[in-house]
Structures are given as structure tokens and as C-alpha cells.
MDTraj code that builds the backbone (N, CA, C; nanometers):
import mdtraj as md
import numpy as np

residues = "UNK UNK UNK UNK UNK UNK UNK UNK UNK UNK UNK UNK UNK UNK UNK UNK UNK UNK UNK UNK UNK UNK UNK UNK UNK UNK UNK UNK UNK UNK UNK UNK UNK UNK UNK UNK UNK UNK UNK UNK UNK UNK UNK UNK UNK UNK UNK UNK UNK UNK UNK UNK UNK UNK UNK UNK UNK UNK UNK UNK UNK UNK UNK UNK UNK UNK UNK UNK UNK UNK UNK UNK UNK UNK UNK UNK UNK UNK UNK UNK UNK UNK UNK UNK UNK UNK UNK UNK UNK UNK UNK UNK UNK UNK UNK UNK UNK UNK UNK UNK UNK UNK UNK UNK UNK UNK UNK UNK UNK UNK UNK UNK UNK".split()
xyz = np.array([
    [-16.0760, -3.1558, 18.3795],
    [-15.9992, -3.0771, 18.2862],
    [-16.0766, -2.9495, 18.2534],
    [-16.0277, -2.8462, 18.2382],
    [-16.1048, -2.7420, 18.1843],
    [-16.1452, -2.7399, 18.0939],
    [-16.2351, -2.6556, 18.0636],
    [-16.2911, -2.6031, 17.9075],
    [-16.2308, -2.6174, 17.7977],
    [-16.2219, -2.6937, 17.7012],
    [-16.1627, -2.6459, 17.5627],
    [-16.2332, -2.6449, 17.4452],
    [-16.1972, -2.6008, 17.3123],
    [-16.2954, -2.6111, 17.2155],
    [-16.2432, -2.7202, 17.1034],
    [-16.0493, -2.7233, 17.1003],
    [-15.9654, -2.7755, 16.9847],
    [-15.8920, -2.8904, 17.0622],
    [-15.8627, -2.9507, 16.9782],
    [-15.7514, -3.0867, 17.0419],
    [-15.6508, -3.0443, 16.9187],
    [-15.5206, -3.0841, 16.9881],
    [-15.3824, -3.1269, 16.8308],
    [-15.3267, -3.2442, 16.9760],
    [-15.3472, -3.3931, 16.8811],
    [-15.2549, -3.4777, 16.9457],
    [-15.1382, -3.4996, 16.9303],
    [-15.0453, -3.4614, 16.8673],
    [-14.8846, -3.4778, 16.7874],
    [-14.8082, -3.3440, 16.8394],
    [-14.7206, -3.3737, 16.9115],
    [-14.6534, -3.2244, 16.8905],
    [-14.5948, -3.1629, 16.7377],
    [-14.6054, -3.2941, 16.6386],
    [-14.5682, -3.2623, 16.4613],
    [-14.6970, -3.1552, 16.4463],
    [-14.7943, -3.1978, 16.4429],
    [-14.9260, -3.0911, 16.4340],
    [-14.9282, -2.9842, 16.3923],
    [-15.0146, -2.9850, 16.2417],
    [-14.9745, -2.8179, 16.2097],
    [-15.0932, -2.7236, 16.2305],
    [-15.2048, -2.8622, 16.2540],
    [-15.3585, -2.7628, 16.2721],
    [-15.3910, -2.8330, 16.4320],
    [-15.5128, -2.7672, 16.4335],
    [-15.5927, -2.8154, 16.5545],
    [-15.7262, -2.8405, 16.4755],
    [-15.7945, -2.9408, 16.5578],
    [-15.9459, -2.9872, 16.5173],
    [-16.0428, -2.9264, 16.6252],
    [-16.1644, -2.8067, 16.5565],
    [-16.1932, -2.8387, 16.6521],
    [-16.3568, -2.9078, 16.6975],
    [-16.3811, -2.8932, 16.8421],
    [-16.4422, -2.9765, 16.9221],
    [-16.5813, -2.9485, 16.9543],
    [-16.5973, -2.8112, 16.8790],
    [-16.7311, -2.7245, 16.9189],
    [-16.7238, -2.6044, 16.8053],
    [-16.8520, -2.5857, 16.7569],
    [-16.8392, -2.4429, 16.6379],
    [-16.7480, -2.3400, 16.6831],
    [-16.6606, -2.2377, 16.6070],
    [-16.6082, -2.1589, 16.6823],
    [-16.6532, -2.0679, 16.5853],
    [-16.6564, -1.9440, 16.6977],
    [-16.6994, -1.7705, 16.6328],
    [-16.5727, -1.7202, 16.6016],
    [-16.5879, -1.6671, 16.4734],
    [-16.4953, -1.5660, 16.4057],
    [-16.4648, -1.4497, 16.4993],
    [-16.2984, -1.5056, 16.5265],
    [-16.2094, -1.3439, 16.5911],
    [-16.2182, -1.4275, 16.7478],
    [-16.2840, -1.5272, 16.7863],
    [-16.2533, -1.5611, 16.9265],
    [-16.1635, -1.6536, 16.9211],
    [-16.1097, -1.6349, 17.1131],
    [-15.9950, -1.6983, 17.1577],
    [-16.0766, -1.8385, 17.1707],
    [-15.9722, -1.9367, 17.1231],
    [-16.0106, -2.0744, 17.1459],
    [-15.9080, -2.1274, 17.2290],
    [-15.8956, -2.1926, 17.3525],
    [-15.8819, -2.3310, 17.4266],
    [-15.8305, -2.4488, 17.3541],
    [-15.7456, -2.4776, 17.3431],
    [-15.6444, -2.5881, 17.2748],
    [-15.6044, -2.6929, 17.3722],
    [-15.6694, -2.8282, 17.3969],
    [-15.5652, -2.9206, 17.4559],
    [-15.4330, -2.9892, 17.3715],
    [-15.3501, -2.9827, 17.4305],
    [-15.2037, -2.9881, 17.2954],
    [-15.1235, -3.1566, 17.3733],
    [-15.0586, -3.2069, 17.3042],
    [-15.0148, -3.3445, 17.4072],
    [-14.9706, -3.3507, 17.5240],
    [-14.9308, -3.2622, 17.6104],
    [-14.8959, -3.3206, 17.7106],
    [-14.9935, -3.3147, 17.8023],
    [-15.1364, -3.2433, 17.7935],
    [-15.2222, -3.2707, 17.8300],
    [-15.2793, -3.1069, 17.8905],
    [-15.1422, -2.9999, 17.8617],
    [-15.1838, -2.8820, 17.9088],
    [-15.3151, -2.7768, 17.7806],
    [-15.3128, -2.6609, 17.8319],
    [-15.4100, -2.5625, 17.7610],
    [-15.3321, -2.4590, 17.6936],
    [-15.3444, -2.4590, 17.5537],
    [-15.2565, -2.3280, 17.4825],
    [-15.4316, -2.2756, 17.3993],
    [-15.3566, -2.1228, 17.3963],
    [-15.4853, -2.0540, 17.3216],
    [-15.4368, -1.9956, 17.1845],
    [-15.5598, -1.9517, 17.1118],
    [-15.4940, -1.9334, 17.0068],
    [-15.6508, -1.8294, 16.9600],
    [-15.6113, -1.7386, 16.8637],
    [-15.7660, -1.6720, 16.8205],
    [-15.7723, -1.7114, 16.6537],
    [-15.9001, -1.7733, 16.6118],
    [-15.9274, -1.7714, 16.5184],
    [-15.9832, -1.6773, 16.4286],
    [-15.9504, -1.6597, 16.2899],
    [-16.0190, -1.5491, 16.2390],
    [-16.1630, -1.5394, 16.1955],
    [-16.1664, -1.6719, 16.1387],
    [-16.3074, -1.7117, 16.1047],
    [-16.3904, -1.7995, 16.1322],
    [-16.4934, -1.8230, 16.1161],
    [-16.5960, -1.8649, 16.2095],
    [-16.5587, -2.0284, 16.1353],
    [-16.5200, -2.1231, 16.2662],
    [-16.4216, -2.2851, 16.1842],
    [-16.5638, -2.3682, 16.2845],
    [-16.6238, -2.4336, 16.1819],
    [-16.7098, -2.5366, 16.1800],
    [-16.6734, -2.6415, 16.2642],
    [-16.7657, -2.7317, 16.3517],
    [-16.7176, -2.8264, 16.4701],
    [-16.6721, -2.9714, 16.3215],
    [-16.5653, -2.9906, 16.3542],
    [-16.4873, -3.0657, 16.2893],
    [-16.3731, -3.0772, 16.2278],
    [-16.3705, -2.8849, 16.1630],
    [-16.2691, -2.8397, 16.0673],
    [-16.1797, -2.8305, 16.1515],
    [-16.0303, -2.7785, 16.0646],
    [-15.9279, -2.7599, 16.1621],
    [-15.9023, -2.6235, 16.0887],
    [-15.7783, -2.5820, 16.2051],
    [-15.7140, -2.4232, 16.1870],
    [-15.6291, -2.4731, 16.1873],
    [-15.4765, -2.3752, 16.1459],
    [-15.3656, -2.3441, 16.1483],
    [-15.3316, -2.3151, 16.3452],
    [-15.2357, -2.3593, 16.3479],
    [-15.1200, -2.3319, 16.4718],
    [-14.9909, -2.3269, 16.4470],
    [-14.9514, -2.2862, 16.3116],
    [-14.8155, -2.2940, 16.3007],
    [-14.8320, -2.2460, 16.1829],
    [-14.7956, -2.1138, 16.1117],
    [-14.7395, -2.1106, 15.9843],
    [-14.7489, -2.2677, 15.8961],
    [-14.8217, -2.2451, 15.8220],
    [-14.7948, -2.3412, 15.6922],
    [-14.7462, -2.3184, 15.5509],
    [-14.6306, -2.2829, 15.5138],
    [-14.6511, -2.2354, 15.3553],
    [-14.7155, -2.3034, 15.2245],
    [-14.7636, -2.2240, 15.1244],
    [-14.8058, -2.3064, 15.0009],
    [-14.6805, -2.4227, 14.9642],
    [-14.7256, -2.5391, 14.9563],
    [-14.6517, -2.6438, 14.9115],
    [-14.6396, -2.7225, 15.0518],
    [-14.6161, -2.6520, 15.1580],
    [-14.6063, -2.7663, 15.2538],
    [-14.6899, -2.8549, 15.2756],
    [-14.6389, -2.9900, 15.3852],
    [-14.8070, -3.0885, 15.4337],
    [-14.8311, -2.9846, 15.5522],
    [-14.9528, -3.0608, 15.5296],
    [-15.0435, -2.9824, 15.6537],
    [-15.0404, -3.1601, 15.7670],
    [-15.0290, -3.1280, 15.8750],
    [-15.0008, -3.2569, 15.9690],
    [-15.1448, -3.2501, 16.0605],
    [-15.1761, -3.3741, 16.0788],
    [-15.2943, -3.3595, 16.1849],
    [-15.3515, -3.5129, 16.2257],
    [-15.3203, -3.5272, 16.3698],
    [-15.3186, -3.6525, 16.4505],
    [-15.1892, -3.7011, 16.3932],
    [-15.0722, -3.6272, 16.4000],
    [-14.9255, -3.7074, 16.3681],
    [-14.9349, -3.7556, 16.2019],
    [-15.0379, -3.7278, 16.1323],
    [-14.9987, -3.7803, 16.0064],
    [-15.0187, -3.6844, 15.9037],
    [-14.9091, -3.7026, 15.7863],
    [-15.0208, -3.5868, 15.6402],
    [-15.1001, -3.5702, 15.6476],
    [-15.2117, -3.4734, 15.6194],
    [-15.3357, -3.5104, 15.5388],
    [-15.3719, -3.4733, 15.3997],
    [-15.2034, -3.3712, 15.3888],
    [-15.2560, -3.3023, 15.2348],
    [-15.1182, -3.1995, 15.2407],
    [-15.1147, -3.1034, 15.1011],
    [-15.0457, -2.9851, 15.0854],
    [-15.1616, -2.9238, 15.1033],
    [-15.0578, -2.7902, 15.1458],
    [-15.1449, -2.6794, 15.1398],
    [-15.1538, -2.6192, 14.9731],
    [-15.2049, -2.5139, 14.9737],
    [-15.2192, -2.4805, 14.8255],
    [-15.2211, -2.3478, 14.8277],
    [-15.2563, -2.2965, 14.9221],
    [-15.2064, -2.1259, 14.9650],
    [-15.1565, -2.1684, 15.1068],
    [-15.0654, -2.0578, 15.1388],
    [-15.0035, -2.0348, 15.2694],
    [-15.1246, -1.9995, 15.3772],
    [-15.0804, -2.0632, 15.5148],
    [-15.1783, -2.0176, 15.5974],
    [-15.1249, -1.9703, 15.7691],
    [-15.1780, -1.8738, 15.8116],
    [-15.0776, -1.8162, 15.9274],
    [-15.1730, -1.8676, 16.0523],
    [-15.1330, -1.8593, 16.1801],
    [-15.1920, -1.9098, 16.3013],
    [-15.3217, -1.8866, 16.3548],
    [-15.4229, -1.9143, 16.3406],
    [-15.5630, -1.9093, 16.3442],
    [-15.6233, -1.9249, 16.2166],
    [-15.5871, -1.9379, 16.0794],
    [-15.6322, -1.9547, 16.0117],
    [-15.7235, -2.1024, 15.9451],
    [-15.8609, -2.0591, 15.9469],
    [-15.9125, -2.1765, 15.8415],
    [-15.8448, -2.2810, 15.7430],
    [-15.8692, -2.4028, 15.7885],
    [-15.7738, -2.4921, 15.7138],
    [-15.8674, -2.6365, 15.6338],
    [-15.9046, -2.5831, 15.5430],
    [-15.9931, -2.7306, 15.4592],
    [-16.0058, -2.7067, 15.3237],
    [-16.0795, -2.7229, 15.2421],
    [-16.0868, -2.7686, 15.0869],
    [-16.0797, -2.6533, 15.0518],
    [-16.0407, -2.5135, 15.0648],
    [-15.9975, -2.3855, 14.9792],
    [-15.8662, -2.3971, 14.9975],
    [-15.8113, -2.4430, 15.1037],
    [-15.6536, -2.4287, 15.0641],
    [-15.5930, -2.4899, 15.0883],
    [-15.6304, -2.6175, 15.1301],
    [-15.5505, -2.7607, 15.1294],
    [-15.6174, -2.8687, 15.0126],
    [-15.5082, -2.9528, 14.9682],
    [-15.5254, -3.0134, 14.8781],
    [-15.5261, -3.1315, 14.9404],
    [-15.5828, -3.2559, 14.9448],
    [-15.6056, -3.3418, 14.9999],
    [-15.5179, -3.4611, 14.9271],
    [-15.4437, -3.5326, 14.9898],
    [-15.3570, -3.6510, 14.9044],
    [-15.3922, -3.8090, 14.9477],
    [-15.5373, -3.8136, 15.0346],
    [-15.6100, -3.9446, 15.1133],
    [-15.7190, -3.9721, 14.9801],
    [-15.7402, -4.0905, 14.9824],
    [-15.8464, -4.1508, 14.8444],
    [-15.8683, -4.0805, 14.7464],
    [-15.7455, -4.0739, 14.6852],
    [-15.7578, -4.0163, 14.5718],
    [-15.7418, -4.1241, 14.4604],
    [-15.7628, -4.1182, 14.3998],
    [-15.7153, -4.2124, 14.2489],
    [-15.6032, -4.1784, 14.1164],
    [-15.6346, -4.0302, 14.1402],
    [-15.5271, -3.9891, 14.0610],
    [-15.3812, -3.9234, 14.1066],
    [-15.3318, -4.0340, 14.2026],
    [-15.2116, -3.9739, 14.2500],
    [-15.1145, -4.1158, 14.2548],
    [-15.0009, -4.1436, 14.1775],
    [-14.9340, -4.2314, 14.1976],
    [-14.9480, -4.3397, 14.2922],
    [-14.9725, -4.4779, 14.2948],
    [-14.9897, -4.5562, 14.4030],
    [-14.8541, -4.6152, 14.3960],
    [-14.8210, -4.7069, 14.4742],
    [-14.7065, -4.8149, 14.4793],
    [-14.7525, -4.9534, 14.4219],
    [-14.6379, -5.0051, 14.3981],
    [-14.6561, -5.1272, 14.2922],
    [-14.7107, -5.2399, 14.3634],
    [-14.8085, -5.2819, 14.2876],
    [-14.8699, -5.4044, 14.3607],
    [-14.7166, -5.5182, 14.4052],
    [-14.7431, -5.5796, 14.5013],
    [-14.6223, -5.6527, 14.5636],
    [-14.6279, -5.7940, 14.5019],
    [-14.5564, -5.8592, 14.4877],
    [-14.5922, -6.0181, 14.4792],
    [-14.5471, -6.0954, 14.5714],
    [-14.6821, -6.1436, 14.5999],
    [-14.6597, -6.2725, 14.7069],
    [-14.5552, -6.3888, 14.6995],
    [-14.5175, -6.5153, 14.7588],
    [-14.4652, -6.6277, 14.7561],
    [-14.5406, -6.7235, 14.5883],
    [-14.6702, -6.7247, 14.6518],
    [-14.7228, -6.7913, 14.5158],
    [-14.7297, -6.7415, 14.4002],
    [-14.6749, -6.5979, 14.3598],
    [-14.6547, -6.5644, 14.2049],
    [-14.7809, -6.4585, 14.1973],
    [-14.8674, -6.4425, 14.3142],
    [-15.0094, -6.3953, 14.2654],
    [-14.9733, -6.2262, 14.3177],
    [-15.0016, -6.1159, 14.2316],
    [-15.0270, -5.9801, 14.2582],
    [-15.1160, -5.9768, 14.3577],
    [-15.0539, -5.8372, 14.4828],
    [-15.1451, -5.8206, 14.5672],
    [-15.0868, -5.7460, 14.6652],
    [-15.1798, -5.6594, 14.7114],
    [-15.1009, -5.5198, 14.8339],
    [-15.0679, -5.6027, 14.9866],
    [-14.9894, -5.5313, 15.0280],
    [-14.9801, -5.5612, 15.1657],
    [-15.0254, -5.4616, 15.2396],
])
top = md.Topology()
chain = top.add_chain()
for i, resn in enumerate(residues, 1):
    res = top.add_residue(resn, chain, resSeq=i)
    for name in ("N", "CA", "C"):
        top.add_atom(name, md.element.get_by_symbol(name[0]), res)
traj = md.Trajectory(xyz[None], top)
């Protein structure tokens, strides 16, 4: 396979992760699901782990990544843009966000499924 720097496994996907530090203003190498290469230029220099934008995100939307939520955004973000704790809000282990009601079992006893 060639060179790449980002993976997005979901065609839902609103960021890419990527795979290697990337330099601010360069073209990055995207493997996308069907297994081909899309490029994309980032603006700022995105840390090996973080993700970017590939799709318009507006403030309020989820941000999608590996097919699932991971959060709202909290400012809008356009295609190459930096995507982590300045402008996404995270909705994974949190405590202060509504849970669902503990379920009850057969035997009467509270408890999650």
C-alpha cells in the first residue's frame, strides 16, 4: 500500500486520525474505507493521534470517528482543520451527562446491561 499519514474507517466519518505527526499547511495521505488514497491539507501542525476535520462540521454537530460519536463540536470546523479539546466537547466518561436507568433484572435486583 502506499504511503499514508491518516486513516477514517466509516464512510459516516467526520475526522481522520492521524498516523504520524503532521506539519502545518501540508498535504496529508488519507486511507478512507474502501481501501483507496484521498488527500487533504492540514492547517496546523495535528499531533500523531489527534484527528482533523474532512467534512465541514458545524458548532452543535457530532463529530464521528471509527463509525461512532465521540462528542459535539463547540465551534464549527472546515476541512483540514484541528479537531480535539478546543473545539470538541467530549460526551465519553463523563459523569455529568444524563445516564439511562439502571434496568431490573428477573430477580428484582438493579443493574446495567
Amino acid at each position: 500500500m502506499a504511503d499514508f499519514q491518516a486513516i477514517v474507517l466509516e464512510e459516516a466519518d467526520t475526522v481522520a486520525t492521524a498516523v504520524a505527526d503532521l506539519a502545518a499547511h501540508s498535504t496529508v495521505r488519507v486511507v478512507i474505507p474502501d481501501g483507496g488514497l484521498r488527500t487533504f491539507t492540514v492547517g496546523a501542525a495535528i499531533p500523531f493521534g489527534h484527528k482533523f476535520a474532512i467534512r465541514t462540521v458545524l458548532a452543535g454537530q457530532p463529530a464521528i470517528k471509527y463509525g461512532e460519536r465521540i462528542g459535539v463540536m463547540n465551534a464549527s470546523v472546515e476541512v483540514g482543520d484541528h479537531v480535539h479539546v478546543h473545539n470538541l466537547e467530549s460526551e465519553r466518561g463523563r459523569g455529568d451527562l444524563k445516564r439511562p436507568e439502571a434496568s431490573v433484572t428477573d430477580s428484582g435486583e438493579g443493574g446495567r446491561r
